[in-house]
C-alpha positions as CSV (number, residue, x, y, z in Angstrom):
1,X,-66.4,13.7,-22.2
2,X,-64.8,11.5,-19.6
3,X,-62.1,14.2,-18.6
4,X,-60.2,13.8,-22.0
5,X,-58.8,16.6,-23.3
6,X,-57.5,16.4,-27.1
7,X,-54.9,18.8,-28.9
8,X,-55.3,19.1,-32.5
9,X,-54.9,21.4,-35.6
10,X,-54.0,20.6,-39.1
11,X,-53.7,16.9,-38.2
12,X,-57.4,16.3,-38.4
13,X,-60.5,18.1,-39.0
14,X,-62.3,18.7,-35.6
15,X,-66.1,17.2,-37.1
16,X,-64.3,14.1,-38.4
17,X,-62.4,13.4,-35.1
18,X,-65.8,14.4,-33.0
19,X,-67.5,11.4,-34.6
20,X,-64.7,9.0,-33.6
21,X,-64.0,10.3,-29.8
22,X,-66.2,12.5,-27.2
23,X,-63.7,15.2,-25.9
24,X,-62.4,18.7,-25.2
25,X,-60.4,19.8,-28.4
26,X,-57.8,22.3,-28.3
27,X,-55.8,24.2,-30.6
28,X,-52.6,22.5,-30.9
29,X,-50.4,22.5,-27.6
30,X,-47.7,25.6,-26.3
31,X,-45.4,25.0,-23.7
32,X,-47.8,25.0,-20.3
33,X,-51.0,23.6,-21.8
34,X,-50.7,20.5,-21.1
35,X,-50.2,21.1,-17.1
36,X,-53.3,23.7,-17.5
37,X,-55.7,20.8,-18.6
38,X,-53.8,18.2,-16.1
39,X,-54.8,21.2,-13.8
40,X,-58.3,21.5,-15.0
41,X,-58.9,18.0,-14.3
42,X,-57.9,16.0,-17.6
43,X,-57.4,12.0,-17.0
44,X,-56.3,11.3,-20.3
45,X,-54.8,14.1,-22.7
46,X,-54.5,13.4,-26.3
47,X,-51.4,15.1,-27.8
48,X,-51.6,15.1,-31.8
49,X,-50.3,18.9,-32.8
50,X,-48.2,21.6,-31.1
51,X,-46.5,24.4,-31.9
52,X,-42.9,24.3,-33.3
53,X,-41.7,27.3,-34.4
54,X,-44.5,29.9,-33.6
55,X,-44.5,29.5,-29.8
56,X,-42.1,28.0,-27.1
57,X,-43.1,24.0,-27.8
58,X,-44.6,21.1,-25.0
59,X,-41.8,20.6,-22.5
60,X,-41.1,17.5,-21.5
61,X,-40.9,18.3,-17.6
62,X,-45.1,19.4,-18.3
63,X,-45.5,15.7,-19.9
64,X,-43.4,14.0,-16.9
65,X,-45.7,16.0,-14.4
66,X,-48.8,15.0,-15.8
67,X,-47.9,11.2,-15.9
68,X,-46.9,11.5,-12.5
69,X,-50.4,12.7,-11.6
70,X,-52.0,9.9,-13.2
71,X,-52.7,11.0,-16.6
72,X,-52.5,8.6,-19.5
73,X,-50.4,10.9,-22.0
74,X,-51.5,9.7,-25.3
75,X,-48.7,10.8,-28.4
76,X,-48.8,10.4,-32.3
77,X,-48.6,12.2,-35.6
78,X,-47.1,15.4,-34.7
79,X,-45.9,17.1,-31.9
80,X,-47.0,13.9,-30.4
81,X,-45.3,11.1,-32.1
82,X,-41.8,13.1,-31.1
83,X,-42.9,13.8,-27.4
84,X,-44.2,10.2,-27.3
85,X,-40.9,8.6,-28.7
86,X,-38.7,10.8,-26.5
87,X,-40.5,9.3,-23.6
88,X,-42.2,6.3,-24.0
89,X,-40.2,5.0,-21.7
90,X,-41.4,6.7,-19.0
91,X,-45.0,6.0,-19.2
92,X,-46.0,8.6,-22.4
93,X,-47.8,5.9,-25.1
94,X,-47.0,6.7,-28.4
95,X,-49.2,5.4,-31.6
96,X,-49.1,5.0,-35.5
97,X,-46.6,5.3,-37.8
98,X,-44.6,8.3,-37.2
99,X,-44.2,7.6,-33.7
100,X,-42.7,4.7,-34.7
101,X,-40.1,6.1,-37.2
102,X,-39.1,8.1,-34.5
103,X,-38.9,5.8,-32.2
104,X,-36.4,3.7,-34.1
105,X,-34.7,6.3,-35.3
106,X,-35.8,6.0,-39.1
107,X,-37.1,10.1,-38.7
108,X,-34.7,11.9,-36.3
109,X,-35.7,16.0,-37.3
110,X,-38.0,17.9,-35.8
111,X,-39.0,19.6,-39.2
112,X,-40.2,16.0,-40.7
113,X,-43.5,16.8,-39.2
114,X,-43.4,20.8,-38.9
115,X,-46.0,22.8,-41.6
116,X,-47.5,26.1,-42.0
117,X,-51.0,26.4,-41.5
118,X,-53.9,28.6,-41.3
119,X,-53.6,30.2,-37.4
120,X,-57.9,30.5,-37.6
121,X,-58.4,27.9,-39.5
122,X,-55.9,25.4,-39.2
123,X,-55.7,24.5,-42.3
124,X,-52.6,22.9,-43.8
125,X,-50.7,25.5,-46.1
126,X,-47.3,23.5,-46.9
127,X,-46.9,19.9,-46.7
128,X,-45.0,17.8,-44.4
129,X,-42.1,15.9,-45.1
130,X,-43.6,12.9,-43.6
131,X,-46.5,13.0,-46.1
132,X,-44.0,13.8,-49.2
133,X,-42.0,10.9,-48.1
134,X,-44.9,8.8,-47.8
135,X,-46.7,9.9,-51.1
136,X,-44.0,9.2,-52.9
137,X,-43.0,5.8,-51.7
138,X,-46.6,5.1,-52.7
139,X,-45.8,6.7,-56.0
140,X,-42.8,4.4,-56.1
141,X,-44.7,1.1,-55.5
142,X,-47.4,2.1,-58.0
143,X,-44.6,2.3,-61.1
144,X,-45.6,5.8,-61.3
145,X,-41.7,7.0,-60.6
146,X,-38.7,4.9,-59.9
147,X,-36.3,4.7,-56.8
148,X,-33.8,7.4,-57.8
149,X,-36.3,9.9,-58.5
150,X,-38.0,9.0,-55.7
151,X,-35.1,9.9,-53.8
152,X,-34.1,12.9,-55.4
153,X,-37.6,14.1,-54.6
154,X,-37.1,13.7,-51.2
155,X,-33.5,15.3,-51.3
156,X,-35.5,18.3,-52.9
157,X,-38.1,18.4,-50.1
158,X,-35.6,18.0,-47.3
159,X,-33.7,20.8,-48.2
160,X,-36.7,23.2,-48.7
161,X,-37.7,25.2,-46.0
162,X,-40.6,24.1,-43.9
163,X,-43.2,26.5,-44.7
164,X,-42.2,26.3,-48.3
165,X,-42.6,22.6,-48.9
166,X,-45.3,22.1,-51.5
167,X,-45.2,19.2,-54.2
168,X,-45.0,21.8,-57.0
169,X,-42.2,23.0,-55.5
170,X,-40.5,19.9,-54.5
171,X,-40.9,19.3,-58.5
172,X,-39.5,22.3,-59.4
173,X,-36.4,22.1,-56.8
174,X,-35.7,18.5,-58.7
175,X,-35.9,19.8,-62.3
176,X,-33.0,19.0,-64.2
177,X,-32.4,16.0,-61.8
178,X,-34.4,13.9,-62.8
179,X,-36.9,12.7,-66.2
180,X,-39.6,15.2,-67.0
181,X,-41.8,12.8,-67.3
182,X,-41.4,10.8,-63.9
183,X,-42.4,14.5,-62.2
184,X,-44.9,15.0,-64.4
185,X,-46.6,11.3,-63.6
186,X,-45.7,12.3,-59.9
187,X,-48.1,15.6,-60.2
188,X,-50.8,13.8,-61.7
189,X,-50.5,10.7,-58.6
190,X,-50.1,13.6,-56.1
191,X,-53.7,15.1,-56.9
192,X,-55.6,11.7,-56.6
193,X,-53.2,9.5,-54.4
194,X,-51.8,11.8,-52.1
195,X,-50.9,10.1,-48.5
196,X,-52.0,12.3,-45.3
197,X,-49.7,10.0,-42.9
198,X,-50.4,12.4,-40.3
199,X,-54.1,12.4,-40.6
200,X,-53.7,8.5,-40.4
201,X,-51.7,8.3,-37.1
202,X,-54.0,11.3,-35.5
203,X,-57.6,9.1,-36.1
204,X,-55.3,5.8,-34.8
205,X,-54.9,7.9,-31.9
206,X,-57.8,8.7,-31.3
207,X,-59.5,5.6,-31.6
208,X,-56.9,4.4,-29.5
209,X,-58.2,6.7,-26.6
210,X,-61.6,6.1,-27.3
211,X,-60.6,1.9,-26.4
212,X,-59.3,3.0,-23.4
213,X,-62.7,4.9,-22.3
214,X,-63.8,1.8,-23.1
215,X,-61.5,-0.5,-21.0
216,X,-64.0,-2.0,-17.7
């Protein structure tokens, strides 16, 4: 296991991220668990999900403590990619494509990455904002919508509460804004094409801890 110690939920599926790095997985991070595992021993801790909203979140001053004990903080998709831009700077390394929206200041809400998901399970319920702006940029460069209803889509989605962010009803809050037809197209793309951004940046991450295991 190499003292690694990974926090993930709805990011990533446990099997799939089991085949691409050896470690200790743990439901997605509250405030103290990442001094428990620096604690317990951890020399590299992986943070992909924590709570938001349901819990009191990572604090930064656990994150600072852990560097400053020699762990190698590793940040992205999630809870992650906003801890890891906040302080990358101080020694936290951030990774993938959320981290680096946040980073240069393209994302700037906490709620961009927040969902509602299955406490047991952890199985995504709504959808991210970062995915739904994702999806339908792809949905934009495949002709399947153009640019202003791409963007009244994501005026939709921004405005819906978190846990109620779905692509139906992100097509139902931009009804009457926008051609019938371009959200129906949209619908069909979303079922096939769909982009998991934060699935992407979590197995980045953790083949980027599984290279430094590696490193001699």
């Amino acid at each position: 296991m190499h003292g690694v110690v990974v926090f993930l939920g709805p990011s990533c599926d446990i099997a799939t991220a089991s085949q691409i790095l050896d470690a200790d997985y743990r439901p997605p991070a509250k405030r103290g668990d990442i001094i428990r595992a620096t604690e317990e021993g951890a020399r590299i801790i992986g943070l992909i999900d924590g709570v938001f909203f349901q819990d009191s979140a990572v604090a930064h001053r656990e994150i600072l403590a852990a560097l400053r004990a020699g762990v190698r903080v590793v940040g992205a998709s999630s809870m992650g990619a906003l801890r890891a831009a906040e302080l990358d700077s101080l020694g936290m390394e951030g990774v993938g494509e959320i981290y680096r929206a946040y980073r240069e200041g393209r994302l700037v809400a906490d709620d961009e990455v927040a969902l509602l998901f299955d406490p047991e399970t952890f199985v995504a319920i709504s959808e991210p904002l970062v995915n739904i702006r994702a999806t339908v940029q792809s949905a934009i460069g495949c002709g399947v919508i153009g640019t202003d209803t791409g963007r009244t889509l994501i005026e939709a989605a921004r405005k819906l509460y978190f846990p109620e962010r779905t692509y139906d009803a992100v097509a139902t809050a931009a009804e009457g804004k926008v051609d019938p037809a371009e959200i129906a197209r949209f619908l069909v793309f979303v079922r096939e094409h769909s982009v998991d951004q934060k699935r992407k940046d979590a197995l980045l991450a953790l083949e980027y801890i599984r290279n430094i295991i590696s490193e001699p």
